[in-house]
C-alpha positions as CSV (number, residue, x, y, z in Angstrom):
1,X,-5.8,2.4,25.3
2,X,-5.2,-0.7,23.5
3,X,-3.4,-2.7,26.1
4,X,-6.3,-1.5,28.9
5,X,-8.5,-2.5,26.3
6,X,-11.2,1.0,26.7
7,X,-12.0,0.4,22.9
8,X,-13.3,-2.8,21.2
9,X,-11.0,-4.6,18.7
10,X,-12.9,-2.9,15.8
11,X,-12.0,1.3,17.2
12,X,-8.6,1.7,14.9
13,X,-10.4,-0.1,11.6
14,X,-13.9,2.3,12.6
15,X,-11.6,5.8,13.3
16,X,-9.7,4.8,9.6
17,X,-13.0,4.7,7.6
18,X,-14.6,7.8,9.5
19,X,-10.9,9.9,8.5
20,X,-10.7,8.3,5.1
21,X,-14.8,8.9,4.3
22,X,-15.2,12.3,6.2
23,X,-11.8,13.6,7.3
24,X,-9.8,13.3,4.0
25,X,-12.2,14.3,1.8
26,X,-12.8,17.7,3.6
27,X,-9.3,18.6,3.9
28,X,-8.5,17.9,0.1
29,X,-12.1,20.5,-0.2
30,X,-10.2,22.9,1.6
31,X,-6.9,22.8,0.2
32,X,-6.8,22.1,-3.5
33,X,-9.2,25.0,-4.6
34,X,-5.9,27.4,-3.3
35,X,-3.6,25.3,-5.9
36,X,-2.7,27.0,-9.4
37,X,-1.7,25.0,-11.9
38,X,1.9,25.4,-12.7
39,X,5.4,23.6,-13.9
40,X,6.3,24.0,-10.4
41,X,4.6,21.9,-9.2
42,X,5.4,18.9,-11.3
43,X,8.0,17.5,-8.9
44,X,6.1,16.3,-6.9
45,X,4.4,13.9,-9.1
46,X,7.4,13.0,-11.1
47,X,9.7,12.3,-7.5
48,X,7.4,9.6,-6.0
49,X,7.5,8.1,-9.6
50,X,11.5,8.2,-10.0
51,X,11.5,6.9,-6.3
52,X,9.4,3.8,-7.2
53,X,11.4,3.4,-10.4
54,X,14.9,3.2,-8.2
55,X,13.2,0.6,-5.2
56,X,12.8,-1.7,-8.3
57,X,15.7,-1.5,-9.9
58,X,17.7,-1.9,-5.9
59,X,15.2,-4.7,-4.9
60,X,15.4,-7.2,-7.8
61,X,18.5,-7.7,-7.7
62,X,19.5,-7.2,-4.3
63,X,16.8,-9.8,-3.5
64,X,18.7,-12.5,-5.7
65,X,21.8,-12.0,-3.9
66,X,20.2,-12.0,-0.6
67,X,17.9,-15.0,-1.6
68,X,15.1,-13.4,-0.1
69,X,11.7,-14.9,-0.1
70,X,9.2,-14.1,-2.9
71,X,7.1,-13.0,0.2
72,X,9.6,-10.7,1.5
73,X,10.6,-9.2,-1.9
74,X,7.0,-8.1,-2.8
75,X,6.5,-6.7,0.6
76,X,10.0,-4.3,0.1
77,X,8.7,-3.4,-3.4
78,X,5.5,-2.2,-2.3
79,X,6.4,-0.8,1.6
80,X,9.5,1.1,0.5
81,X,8.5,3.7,-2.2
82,X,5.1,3.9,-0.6
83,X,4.2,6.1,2.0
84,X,1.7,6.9,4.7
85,X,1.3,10.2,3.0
86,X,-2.1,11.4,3.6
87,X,-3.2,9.3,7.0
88,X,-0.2,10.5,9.1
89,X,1.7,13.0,5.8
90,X,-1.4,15.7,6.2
91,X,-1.0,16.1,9.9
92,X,3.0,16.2,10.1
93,X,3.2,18.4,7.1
94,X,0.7,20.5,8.7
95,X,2.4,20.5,11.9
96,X,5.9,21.0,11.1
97,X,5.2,23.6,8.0
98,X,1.5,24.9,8.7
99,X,-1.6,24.1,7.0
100,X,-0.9,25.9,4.0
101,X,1.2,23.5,2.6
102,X,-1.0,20.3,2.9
103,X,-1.9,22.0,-0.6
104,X,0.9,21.2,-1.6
105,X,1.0,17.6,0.0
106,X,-2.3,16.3,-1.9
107,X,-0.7,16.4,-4.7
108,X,2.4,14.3,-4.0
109,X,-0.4,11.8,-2.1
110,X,-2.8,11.8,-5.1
111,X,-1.0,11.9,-8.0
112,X,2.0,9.6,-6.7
113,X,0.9,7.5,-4.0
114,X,-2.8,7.1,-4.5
115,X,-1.6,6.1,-8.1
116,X,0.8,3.9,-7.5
117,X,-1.6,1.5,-5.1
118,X,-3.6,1.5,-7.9
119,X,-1.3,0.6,-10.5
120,X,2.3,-0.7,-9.3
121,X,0.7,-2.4,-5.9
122,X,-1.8,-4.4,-7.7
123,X,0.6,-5.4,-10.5
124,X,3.1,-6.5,-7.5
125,X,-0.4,-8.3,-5.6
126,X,-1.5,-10.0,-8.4
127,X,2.2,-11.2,-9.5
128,X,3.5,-12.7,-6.3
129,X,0.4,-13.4,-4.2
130,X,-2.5,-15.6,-3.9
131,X,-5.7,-13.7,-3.0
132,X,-7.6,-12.1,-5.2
133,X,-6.9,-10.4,-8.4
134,X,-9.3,-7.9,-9.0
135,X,-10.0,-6.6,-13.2
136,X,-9.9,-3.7,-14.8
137,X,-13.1,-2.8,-14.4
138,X,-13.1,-3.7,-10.5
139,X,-10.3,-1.6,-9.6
140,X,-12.1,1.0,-11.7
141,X,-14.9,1.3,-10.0
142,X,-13.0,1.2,-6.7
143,X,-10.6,4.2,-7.6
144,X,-14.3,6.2,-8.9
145,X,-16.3,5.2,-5.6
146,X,-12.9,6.2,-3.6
147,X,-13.9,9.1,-1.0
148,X,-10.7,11.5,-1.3
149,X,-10.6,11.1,-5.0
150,X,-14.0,12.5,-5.5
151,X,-13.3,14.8,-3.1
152,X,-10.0,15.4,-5.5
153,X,-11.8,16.0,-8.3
154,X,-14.7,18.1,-7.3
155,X,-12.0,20.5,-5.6
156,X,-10.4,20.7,-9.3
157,X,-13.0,20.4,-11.2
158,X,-15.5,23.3,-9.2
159,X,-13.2,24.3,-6.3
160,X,-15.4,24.7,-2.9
161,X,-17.1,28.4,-3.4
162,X,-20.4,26.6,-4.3
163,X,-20.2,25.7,-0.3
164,X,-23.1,27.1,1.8
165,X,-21.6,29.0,5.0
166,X,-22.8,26.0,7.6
167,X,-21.1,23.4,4.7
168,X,-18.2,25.3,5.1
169,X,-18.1,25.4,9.2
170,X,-18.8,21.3,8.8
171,X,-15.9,20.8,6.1
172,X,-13.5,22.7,8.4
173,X,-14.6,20.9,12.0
174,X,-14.1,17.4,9.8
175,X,-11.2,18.7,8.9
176,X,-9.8,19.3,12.2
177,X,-10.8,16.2,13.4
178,X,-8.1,14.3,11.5
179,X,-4.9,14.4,13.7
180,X,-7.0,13.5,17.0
181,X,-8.3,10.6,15.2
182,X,-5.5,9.3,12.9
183,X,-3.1,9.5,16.2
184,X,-5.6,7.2,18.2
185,X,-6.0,4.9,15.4
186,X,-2.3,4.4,14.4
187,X,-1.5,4.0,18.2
188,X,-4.1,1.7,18.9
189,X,-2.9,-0.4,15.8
190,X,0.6,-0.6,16.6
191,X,2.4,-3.6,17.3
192,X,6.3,-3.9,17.7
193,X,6.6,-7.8,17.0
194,X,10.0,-9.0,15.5
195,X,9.3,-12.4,13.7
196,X,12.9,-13.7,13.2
197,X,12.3,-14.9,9.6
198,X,11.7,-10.9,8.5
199,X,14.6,-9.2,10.2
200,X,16.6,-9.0,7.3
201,X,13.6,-7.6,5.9
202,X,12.4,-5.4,8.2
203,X,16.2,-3.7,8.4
204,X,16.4,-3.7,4.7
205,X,12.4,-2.1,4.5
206,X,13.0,0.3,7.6
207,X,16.6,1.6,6.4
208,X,15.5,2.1,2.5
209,X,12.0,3.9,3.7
210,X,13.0,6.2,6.5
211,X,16.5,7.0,5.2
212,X,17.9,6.2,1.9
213,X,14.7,7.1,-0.1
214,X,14.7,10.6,1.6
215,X,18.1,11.5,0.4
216,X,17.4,10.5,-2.9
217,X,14.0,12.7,-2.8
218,X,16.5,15.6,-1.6
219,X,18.8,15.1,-4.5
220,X,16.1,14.8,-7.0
221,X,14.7,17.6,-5.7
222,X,18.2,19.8,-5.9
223,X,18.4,18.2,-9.9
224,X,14.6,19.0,-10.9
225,X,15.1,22.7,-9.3
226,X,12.4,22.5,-6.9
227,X,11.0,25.0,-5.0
228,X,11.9,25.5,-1.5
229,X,8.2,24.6,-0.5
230,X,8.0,21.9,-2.7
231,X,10.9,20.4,-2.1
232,X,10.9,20.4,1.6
233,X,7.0,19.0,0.9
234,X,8.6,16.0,-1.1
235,X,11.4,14.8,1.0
236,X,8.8,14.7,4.4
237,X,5.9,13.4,2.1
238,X,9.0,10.3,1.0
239,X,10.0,10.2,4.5
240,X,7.1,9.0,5.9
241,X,6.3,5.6,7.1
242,X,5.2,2.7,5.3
243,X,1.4,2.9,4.4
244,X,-0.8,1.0,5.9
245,X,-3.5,0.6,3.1
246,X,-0.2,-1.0,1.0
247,X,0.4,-3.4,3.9
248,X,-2.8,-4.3,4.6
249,X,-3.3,-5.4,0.8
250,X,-0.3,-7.3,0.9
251,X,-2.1,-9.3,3.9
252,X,-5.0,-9.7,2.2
253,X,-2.6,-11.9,-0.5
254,X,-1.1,-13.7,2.0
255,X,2.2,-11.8,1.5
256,X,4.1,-11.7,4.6
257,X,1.5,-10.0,6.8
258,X,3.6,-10.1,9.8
259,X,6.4,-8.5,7.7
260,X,4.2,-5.3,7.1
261,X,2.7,-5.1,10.1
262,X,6.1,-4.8,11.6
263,X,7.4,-2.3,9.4
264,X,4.2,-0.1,9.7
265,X,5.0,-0.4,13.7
266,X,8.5,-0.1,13.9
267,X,8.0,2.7,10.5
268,X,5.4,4.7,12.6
269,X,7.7,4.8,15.8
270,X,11.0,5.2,14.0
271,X,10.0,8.5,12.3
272,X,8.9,10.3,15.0
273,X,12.7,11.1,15.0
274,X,13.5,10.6,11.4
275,X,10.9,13.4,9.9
276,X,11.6,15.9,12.1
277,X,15.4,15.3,11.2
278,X,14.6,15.1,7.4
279,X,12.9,18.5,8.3
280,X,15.9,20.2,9.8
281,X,18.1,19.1,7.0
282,X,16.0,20.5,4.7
283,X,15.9,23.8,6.4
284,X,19.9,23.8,6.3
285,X,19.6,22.8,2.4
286,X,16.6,24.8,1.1
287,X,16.5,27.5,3.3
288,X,13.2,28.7,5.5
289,X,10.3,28.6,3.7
């Protein structure tokens, strides 16, 4: 559709706000009321964390020997540990597991990923780029007036039983709409460029995200004594590809843009093998759920 040029320019950044305004929030009102709070649970906020923690301690370094670009080093510390995990996460999870266990999936997205933009991201933005630094209070206000965080903590704070039948019908046909829409969006978005300056990069990004940080969710998962459900949810929810909210603040700070776009392209393709194979092993290591 993007090459016969049905849409305008505009569609894919139009489809993103009406699935992260309408379609995210409703399926975070749907799911979360069903969560009980317990220690089982807690891997997966503590994996995306560890995961984070071990990008940094590879990348530093490996960036000194490899005398990579400060460019190209910020783009590999924010575009490796982080995720698509609620744009394209919801729908795999949903798809390979079943829509129980999106449950399950919020909370590695929220209280992980969503997180770390907001913390780690801007800290790596504001350190090696050149747009704007938002404060304190700014990113504040942002993370309060974001659409699936309220939606986050009304579903914690008051669950969704205060629904009206007819609020209930809407939540779920928003809901639905998400895969449809986040498909056409991501597709339309997409495109394969190889700028010869990245490809060390984009090897490096592409290898660590799809392959090496999904191994080391599965051993942390075996080490922390996961569930089998929550396990299996953390190594997909790692395995996804790089997260195109991360790349395109990285672009807006003038950090390698053509380096993220590529490795949310090349990411996106890539793991529509990868996942599925990250889901088999899982099945062979954890067991069916």
């Amino acid at each position: 559709m993007a090459r016969a040029r049905l849409f305008p320019a505009a569609a894919p950044e139009v489809l993103n706000r009406v699935v992260l305004y309408l379609c995210l929030p409703a399926l975070i009102l749907i799911h979360v009321p069903t969560l009980e709070p317990a220690w089982s649970l807690l891997p997966l906020v503590i994996i995306p964390w560890l995961l984070l923690a071990a990008t940094v301690a590879v990348i530093l370094p490996l960036a000194r020997v490899l005398g990579l670009s400060r460019e190209v080093t910020a783009s590999l510390l924010v575009l490796i540990p982080l995720g698509n995990t609620s744009f394209l996460g919801f729908p795999l999870i949903e798809a390979l597991l079943g829509p129980e266990f999106i449950r399950l999936a919020v909370v590695y997205d929220q209280f992980g990923s969503f997180l770390i933009v907001c913390t780690h991201v801007l800290f790596v933005v504001g350190w090696y780029g050149e747009g704007e630094n938002p404060s304190v209070k700014t990113m504040a206000k942002r993370i309060a007036g974001f659409p699936p965080f309220i939606a986050l903590i009304v579903a914690l704070a008051i669950g969704n039983a205060w629904l009206p039948a007819w609020g209930e019908s809407l939540v779920h046909r928003f809901a639905d709409m998400l895969l449809p829409l986040v498909t056409l969006a991501i597709g339309m978005s997409l495109k394969l460029r190889l700028v010869p300056d990245y490809r060390l990069g984009l090897l490096i990004g592409l290898i660590g995200k799809l392959l090496i940080l999904p191994a080391l969710a599965m051993l942390l998962a075996v080490l922390l004594g996961a569930r089998v459900d929550v396990a299996t949810v953390a190594v997909l929810e790692s395995a996804m590809p790089p997260m195109i909210t991360a790349a395109a603040l990285l672009a807006s700070a003038r950090l390698a843009p053509a380096l993220g776009s590529a490795m949310v392209a090349w990411g996106v393709l890539i793991s529509a093998v990868t996942v599925p194979a990250w889901f088999w092993l899982c099945l062979r290591l954890f067991g069916p759920i």
